[in-house]
Each structure stands twice: as C-alpha cells, then as structure tokens.
ZAKEBA-42329 format. One line per field, with one value per residue: residue in one letter; x, y, z of N, C-alpha, C, O, CB in turn. Coordinates in steps of 0.001 Angstrom, whole numbers, plus 500000, padded with zeros to 6 digits. Atoms other than C-alpha are relative to their C-alpha. Glycine has a CB too. Layout:
aa	c(a ...);
n.x	c(X ...);
n.y	c(Y ...);
n.z	c(Z ...);
ca.x	c(X ...);
ca.y	c(Y ...);
ca.z	c(Z ...);
c.x	c(X ...);
c.y	c(Y ...);
c.z	c(Z ...);
o.x	c(X ...);
o.y	c(Y ...);
o.z	c(Z ...);
cb.x	c(X ...);
cb.y	c(Y ...);
cb.z	c(Z ...);
//
This chain:
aa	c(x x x x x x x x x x x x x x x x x x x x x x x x x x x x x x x x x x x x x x x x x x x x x x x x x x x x x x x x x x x x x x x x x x x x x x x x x x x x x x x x x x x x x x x x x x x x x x x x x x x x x x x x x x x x x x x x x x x x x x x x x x x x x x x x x x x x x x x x x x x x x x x x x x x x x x x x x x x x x x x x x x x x x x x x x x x x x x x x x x x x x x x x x x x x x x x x x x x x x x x x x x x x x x x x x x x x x x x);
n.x	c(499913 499200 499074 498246 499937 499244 499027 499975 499964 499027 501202 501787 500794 501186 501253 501395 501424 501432 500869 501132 500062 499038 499660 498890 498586 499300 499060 499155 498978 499168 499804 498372 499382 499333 498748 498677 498909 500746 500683 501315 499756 501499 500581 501007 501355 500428 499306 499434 499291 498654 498805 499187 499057 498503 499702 499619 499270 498919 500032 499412 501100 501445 500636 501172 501496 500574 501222 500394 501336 499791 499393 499931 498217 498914 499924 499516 498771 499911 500557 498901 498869 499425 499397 498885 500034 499787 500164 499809 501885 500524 501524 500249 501546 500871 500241 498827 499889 498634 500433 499502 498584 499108 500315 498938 498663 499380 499998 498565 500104 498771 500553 501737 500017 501213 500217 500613 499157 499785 499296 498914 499948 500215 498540 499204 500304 499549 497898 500199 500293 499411 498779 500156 500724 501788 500422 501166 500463 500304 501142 499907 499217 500871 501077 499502 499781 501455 500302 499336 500697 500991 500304 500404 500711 499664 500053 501449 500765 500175 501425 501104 500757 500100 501847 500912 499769 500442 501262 500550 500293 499560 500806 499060 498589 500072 500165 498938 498815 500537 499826 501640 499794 498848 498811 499640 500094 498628 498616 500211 500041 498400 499590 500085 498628 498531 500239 500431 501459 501210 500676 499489 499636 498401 499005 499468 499326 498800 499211 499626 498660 498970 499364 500211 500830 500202 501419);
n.y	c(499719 500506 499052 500042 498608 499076 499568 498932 498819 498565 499428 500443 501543 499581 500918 499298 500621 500449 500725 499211 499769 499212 500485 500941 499324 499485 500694 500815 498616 500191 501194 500198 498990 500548 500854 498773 501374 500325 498726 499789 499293 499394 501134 500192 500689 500606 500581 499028 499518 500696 500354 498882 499181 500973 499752 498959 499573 501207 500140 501188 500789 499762 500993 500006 500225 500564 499710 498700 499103 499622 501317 500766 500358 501648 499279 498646 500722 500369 498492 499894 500650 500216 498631 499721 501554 500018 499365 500688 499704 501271 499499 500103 500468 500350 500968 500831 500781 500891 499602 498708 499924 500514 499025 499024 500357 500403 498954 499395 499572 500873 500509 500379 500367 499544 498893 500540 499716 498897 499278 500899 501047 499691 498783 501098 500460 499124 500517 501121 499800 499550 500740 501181 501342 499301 499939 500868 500707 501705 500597 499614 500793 501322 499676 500254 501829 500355 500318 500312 500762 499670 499507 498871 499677 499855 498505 500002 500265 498459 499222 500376 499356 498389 499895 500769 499034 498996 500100 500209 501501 501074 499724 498794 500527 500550 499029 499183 500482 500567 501859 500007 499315 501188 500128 499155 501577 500835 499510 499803 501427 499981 498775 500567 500674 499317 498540 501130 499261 500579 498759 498506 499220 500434 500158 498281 499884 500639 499155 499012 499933 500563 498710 500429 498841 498569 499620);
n.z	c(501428 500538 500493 499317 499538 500926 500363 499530 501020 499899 500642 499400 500755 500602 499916 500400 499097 500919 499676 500241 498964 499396 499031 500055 500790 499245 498933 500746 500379 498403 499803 501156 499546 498397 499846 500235 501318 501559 500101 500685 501099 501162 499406 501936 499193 500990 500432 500765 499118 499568 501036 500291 499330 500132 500821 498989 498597 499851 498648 499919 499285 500076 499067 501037 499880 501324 500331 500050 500714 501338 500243 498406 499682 500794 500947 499944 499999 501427 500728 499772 499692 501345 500704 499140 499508 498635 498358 498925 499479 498825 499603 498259 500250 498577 500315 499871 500918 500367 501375 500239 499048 500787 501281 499519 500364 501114 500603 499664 498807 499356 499264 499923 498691 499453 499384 498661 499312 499061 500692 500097 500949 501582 500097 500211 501141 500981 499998 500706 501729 500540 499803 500863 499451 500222 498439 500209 498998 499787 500019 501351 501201 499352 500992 500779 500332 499872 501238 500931 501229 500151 501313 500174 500797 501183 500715 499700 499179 498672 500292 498822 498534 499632 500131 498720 499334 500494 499651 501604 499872 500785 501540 500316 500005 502066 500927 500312 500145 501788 499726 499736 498676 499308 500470 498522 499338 500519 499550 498465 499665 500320 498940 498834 499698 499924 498818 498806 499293 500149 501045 500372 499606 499822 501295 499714 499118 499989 500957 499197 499799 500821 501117 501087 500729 498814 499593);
ca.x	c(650718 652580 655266 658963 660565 660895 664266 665133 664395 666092 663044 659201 657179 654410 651280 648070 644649 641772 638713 635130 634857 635730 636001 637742 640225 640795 641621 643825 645597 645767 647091 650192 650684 651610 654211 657760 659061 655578 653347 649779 651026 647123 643988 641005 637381 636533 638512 639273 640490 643349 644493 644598 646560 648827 649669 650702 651983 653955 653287 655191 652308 648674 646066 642964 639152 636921 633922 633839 631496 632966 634675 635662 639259 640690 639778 641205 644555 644698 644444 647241 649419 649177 650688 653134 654057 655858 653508 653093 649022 647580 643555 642170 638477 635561 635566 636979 635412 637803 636688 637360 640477 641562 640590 642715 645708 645660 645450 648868 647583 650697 648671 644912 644014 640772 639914 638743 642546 644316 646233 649478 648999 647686 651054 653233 651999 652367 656770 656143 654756 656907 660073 659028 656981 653059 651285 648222 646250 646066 642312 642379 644680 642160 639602 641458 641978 638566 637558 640445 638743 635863 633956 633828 631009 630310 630436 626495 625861 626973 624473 622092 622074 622786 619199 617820 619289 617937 614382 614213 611854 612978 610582 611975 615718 615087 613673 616434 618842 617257 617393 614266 613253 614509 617621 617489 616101 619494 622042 620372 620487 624178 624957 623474 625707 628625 627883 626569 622971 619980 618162 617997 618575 621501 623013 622894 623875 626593 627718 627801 630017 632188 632816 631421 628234 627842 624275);
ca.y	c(574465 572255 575021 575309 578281 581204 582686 585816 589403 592692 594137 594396 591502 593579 592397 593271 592354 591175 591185 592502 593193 596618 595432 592498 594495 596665 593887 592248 595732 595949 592569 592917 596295 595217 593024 594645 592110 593371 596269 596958 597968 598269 596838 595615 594985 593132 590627 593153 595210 593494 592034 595955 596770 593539 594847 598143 597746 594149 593136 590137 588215 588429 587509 586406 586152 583845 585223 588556 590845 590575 587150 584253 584290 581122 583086 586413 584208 582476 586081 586765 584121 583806 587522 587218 583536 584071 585690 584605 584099 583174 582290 583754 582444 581301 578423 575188 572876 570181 570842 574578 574136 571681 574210 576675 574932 573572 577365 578110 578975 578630 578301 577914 579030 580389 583549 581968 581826 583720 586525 585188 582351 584391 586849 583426 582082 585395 584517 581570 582159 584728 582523 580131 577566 576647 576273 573914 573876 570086 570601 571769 568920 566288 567475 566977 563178 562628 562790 561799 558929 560262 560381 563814 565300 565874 569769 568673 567389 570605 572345 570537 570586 574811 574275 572142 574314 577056 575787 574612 571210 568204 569406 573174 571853 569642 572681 575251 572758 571279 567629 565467 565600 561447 562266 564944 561983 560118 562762 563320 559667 559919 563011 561692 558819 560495 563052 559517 561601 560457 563422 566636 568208 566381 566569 570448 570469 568202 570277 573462 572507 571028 574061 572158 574874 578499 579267);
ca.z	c(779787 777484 776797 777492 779541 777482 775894 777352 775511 775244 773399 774409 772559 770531 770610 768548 769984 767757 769394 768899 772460 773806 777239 776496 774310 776861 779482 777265 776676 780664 780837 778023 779474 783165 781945 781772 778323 775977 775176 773216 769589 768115 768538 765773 766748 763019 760903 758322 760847 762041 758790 758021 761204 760731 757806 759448 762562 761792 765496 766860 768734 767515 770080 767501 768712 766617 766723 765004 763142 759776 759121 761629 763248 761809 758209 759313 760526 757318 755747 757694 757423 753529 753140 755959 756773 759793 761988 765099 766059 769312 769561 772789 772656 775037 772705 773103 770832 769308 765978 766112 768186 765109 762642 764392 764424 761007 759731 761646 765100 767309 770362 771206 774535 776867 777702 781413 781879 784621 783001 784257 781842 778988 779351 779317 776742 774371 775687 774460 771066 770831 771292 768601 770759 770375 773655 774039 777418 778917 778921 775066 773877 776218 774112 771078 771614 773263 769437 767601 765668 765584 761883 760709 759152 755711 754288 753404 756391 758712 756237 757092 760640 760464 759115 761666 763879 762258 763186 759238 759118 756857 753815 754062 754416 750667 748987 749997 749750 745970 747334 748111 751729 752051 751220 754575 756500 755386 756275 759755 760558 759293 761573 764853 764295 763708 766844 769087 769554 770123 768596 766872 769495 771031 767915 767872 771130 770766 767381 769036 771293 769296 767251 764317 763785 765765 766785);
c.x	c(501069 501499 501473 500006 500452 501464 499944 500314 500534 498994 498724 499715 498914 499125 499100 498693 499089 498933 498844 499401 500224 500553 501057 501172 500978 500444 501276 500964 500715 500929 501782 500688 501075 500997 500912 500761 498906 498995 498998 500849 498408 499007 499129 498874 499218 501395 501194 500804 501819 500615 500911 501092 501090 501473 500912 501233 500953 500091 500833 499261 499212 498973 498320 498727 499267 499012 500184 499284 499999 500181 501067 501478 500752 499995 500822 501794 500677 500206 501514 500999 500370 501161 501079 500207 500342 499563 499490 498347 499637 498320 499916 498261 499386 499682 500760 499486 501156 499922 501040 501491 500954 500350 501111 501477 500237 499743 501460 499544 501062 499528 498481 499915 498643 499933 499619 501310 500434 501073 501223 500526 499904 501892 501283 499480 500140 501982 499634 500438 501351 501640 499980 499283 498415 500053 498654 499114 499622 498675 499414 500403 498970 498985 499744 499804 499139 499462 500480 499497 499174 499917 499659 499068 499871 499708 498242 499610 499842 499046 498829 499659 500404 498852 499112 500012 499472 498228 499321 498910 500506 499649 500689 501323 499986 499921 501291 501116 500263 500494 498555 500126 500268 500979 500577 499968 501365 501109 499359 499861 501387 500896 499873 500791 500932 499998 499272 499106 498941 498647 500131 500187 500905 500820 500194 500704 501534 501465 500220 501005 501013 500840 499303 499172 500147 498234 499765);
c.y	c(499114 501002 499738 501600 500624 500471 501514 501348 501200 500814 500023 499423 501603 499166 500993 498770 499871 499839 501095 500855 501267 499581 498860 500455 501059 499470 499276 501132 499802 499098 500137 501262 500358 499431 500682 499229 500839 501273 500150 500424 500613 498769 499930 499412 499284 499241 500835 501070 499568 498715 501361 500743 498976 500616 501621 500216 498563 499379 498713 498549 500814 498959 500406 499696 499161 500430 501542 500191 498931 498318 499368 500398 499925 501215 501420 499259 499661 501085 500624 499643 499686 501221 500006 498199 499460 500702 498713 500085 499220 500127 499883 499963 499230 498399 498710 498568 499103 500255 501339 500211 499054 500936 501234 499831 499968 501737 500628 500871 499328 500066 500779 500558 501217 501518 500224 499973 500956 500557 500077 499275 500550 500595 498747 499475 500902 499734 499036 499709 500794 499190 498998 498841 499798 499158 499361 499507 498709 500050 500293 498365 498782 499703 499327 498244 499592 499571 500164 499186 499950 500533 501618 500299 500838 501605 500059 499797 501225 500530 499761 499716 501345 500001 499628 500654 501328 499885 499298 498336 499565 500525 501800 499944 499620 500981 501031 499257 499145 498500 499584 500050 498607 500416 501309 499466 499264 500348 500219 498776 500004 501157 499541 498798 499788 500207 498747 500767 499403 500389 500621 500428 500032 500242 501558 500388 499753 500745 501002 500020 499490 500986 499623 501486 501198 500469 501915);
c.z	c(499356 499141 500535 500746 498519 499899 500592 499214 500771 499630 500738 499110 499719 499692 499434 500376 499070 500840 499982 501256 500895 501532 500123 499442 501206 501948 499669 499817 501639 500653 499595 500741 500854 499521 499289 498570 499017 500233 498869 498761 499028 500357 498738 500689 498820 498980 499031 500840 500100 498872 499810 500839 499982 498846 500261 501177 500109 501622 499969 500069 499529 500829 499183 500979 499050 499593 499710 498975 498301 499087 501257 499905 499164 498291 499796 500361 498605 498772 499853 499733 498674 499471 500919 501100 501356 501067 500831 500775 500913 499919 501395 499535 501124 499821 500333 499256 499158 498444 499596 500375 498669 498501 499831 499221 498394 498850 500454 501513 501089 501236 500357 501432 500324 500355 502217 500578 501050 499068 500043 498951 498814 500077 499819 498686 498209 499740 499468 498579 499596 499732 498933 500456 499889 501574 499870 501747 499749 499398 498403 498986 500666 498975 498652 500017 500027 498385 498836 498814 499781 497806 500253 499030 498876 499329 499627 501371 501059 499126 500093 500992 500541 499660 500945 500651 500127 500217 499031 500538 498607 498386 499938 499605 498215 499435 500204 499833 498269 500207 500902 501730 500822 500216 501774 501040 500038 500697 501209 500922 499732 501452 501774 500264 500166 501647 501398 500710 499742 499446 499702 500587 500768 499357 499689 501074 500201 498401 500677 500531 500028 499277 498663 499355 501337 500189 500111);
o.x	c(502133 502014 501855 499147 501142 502020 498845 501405 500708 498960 498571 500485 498753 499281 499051 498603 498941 498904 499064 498642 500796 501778 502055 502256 502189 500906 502083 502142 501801 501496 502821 501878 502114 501960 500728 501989 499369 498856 499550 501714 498223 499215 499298 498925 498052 502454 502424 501942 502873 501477 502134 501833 502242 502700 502047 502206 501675 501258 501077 499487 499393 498945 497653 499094 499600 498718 500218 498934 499171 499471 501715 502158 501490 500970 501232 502665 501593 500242 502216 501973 501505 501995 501950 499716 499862 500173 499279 497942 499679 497752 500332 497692 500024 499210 501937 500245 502231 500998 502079 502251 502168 501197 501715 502093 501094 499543 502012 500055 501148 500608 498138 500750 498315 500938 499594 501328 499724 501764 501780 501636 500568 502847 502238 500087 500344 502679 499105 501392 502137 502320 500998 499253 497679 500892 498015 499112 499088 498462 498252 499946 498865 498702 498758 499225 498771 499237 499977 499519 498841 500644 499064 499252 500505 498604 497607 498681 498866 497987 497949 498453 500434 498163 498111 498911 499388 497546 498153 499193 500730 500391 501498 501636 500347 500970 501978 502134 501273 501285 497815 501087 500535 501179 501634 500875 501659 501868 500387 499453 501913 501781 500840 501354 501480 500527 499009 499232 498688 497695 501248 500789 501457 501961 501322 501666 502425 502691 501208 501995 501777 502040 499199 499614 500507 497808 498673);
o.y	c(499153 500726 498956 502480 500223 500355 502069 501503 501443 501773 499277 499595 502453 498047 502187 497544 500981 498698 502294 501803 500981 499582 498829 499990 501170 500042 498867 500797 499380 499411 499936 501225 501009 499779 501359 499205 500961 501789 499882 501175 501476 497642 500508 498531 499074 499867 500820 501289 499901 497872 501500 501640 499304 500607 501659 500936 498400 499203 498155 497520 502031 497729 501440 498908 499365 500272 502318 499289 498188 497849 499956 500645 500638 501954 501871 499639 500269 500765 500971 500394 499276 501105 500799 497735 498533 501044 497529 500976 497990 501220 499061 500701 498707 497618 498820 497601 499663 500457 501395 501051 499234 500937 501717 500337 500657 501615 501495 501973 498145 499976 501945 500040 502114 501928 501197 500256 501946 499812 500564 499456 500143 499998 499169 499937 500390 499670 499455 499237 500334 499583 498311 497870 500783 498531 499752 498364 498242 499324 499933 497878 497816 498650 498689 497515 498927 498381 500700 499573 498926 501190 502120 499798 501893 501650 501036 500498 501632 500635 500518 499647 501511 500786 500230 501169 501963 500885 498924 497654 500359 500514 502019 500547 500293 501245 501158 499905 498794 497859 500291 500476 498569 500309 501422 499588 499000 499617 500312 498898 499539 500955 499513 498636 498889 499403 499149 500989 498870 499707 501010 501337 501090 500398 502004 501143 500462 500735 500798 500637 499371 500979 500608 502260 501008 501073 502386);
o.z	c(499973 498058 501407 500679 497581 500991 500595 498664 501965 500402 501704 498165 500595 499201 499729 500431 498558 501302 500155 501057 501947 501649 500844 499794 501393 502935 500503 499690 502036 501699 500223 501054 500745 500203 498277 498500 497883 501342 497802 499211 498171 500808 497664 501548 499154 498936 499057 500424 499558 499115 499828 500437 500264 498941 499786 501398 501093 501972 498899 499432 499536 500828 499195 501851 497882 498408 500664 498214 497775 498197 502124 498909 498484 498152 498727 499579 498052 497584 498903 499676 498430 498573 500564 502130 502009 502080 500571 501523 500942 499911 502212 498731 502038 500647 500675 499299 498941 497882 498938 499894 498570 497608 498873 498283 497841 497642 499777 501713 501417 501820 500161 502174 499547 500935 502970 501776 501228 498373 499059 498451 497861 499580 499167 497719 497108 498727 498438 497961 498769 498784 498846 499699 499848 502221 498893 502203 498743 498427 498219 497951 499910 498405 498279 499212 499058 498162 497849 497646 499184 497061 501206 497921 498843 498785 500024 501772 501690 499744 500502 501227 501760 500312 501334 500848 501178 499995 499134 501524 497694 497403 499037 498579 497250 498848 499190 499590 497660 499516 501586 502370 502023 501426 502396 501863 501203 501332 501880 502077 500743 502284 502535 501347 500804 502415 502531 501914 498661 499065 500041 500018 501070 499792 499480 500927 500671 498295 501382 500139 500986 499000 497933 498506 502499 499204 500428);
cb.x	c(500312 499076 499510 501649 501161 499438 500114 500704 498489 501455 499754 498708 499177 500167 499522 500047 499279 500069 500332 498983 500490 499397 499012 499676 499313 499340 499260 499380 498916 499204 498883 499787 499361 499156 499925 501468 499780 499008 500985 498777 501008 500393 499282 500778 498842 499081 499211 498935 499170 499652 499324 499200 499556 499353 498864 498963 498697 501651 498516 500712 499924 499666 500295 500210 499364 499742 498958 500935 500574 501533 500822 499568 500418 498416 498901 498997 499743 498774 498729 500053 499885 498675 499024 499441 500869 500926 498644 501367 498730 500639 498747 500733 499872 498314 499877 500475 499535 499957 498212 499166 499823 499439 498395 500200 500304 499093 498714 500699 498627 501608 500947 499402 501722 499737 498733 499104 500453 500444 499689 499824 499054 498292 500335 499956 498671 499470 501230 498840 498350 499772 500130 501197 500294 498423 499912 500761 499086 499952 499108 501352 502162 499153 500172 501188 500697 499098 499235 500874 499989 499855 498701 500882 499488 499298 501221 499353 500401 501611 499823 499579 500298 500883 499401 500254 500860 500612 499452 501899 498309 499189 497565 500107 500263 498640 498535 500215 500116 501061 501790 499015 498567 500443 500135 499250 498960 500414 500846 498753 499004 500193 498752 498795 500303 500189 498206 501239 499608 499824 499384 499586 499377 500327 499255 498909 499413 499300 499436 499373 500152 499421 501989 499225 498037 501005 499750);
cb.y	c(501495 499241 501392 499872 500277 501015 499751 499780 500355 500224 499319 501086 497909 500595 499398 500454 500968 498559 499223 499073 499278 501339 499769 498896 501254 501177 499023 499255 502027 499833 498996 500372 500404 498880 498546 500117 497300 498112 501034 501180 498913 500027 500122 498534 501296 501123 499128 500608 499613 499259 499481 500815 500582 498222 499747 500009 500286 500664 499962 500169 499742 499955 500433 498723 501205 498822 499573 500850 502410 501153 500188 497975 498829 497322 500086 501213 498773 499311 501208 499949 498860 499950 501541 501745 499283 500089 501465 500685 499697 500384 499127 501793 499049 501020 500241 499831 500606 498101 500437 500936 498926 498584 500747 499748 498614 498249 500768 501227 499802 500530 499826 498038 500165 499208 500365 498480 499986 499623 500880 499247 499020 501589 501287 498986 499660 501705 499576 499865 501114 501117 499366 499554 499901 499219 501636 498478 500585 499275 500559 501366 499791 500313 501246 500721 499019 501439 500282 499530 499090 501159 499099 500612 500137 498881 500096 499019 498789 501416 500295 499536 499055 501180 499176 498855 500052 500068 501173 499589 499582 498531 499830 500742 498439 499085 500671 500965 499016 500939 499491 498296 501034 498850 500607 501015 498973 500229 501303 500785 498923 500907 501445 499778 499701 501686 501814 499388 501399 499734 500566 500832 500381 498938 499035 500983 499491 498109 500372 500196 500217 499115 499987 498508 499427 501757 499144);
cb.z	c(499757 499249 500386 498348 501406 500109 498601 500867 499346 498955 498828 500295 501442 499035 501560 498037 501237 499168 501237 499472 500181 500004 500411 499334 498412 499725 500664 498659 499593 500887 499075 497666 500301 501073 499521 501778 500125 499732 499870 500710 499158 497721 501571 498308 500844 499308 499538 499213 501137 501614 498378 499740 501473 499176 499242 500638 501586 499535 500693 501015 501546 498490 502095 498679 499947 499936 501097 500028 499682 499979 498586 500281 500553 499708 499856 501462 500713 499753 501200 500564 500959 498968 499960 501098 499225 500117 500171 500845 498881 501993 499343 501341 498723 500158 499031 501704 499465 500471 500016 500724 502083 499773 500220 501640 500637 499422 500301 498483 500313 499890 500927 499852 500870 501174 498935 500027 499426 501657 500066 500696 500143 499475 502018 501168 500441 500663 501581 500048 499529 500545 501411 499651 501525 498169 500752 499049 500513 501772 501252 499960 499988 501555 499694 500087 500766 500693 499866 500518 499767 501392 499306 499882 500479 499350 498266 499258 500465 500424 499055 500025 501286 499317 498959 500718 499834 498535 500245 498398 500309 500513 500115 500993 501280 499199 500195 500905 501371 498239 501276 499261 500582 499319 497824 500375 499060 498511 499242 500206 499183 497964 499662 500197 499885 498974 499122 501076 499578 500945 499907 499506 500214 500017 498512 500166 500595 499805 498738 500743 500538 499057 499705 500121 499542 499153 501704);
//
C-alpha cells in the first residue's frame, strides 16, 4: 500500500459502513470490530442513508460502496463532503476501473481500495485515513497511469454508448437522442478510437471496465 505507518491512538477510530449489501456490511462490521484501535458506529444500505447517518453519528472513517440502490457513492461522498469538509471517506468497491477510481478521488476520496483485499489491509488502511494519509493500492494507481493520456470521452459520447449498450440500434439512438442517425455513426467511430476497440462490443467491454458506463 502506498501509505505511511500510522500515528498512534488513545481513542477507537469510528467507522460507518455504506454498503447495499447485508452480508458485506456485516463482514465489514466483523472486520472493524476485531481490531482493538476502531469500532462499527452505524451502518447504511442506500446513499441517502448514510448521508443521513453521517450526519448523525459524525463518524471518523466512512467506508463508501459505489454501487447503491439510490444514488452512486462518489455522489453520496460529494453529499458528504460539501456539508462536512473534513470527513474522512474510504471507497471499498469490486470496482477498479481507472475512470471510476479517478472520479473517486477527485470528489475527496482519501483512499480507493478492493473489497478482494485481505481484511488486514482493509483495517490498515481505515489507520491510515484516519491519521490524515490517502492510501492507493499499487494495482489501483497502475491502472491509473496505464490511461493517463488517454482521450476522454465526451458527456455525449458515454450516452451514446449507455444506448448501444442498452441494445439501442443507430436509428433508435438519433431519435431518443434528437440527432440524425450520421451523426451516431460519428460519435461511435469517435468512441472506439478513444477506447482502441475494434467494435461495439469491445468498446462496451472496454467501457465497463473502465468505470466509464455500469451495465
């Protein structure tokens, strides 16, 4: 982990859990529990949720999910972090897209990290955060560079391949989108170039897991 050692506490580290998951919520409880420094303060299985228990229970460490019911993560972070600037938010996600992982950060995610971890690592990484440090698995920040100069695609263009994606063809895409059905031709010739695919369905593929679109 790109982290420093932690500072040493007198306190337990509070932690609130975000995740849609009961199972996962309640390994992540088991997890913080075991360790003698930090302890479950509340948990939230929807975005709204766990703004409303942030708001509440002031936790130290928040360990965010991206995918929930209501509204994504990164949005529920951002939610967070406008009403209370200094919290302290970790994403624990299955994701690892470079995209999403940049999306993260630039919302105030002080470290990014897998759920595939060993629970060792997650529980270090909460000292961490909590100490003031962000934390960035190697194979996270690899990611990251892999497609540093990479063109990013254009706010139209992800909507039109959540359509493609969506099963839409070229002439459906124009009409719900009120553009002719060249002009869909255009940005999907633009997109596969970006995304270095050779077809639609590389190019979904290759968005996906990127983080760019969610299926």
């Amino acid at each position: 982990m790109l982290c420093m050692t932690p500072t040493a506490t007198t306190t337990r580290i509070r932690v609130l859990s975000v995740d849609d998951h009961p199972l996962v919520r309640e390994g992540i409880a088991t997890i913080i529990n075991l360790q003698t420094d930090m302890e479950i303060v509340g948990t939230a299985s929807s975005g709204q949720e766990g703004i409303a228990a942030f708001r509440t229970l002031k936790p130290d460490v928040t360990l965010m999910d991206l995918r929930l019911p209501d509204l994504s993560g990164i949005d529920a972070m951002i939610a967070i972090r406008n009403e209370f600037p200094n919290a302290r938010i970790v994403v624990l996600t299955t994701s690892e897209g470079d995209v999403e992982v940049r999306r993260a950060l630039k919302g105030g995610a002080q470290a990014y990290i897998l759920k595939s971890m060993p629970a060792k690592q997650i529980a270090e990484v909460v000292r961490q955060v909590h100490s003031g440090k962000k934390c960035i698995p190697p194979e996270i920040a690899a990611g990251i560079a892999e497609h540093l100069g990479d063109e990013s695609l254009s706010e139209r263009e992800i909507e039109v391949l959540r359509h493609v994606a969506a099963g839409n063809r070229n002439r459906d895409i124009a009409e719900r989108l009120f553009i002719a059905e060249e002009t869909v031709k255009v940005h999907m010739k633009h997109i596969m170039g970006k995304l270095g695919a050779n077809d639609r369905t590389q190019a979904i593929a290759l968005a996906v897991r990127r983080g760019i679109i969610q299926l």
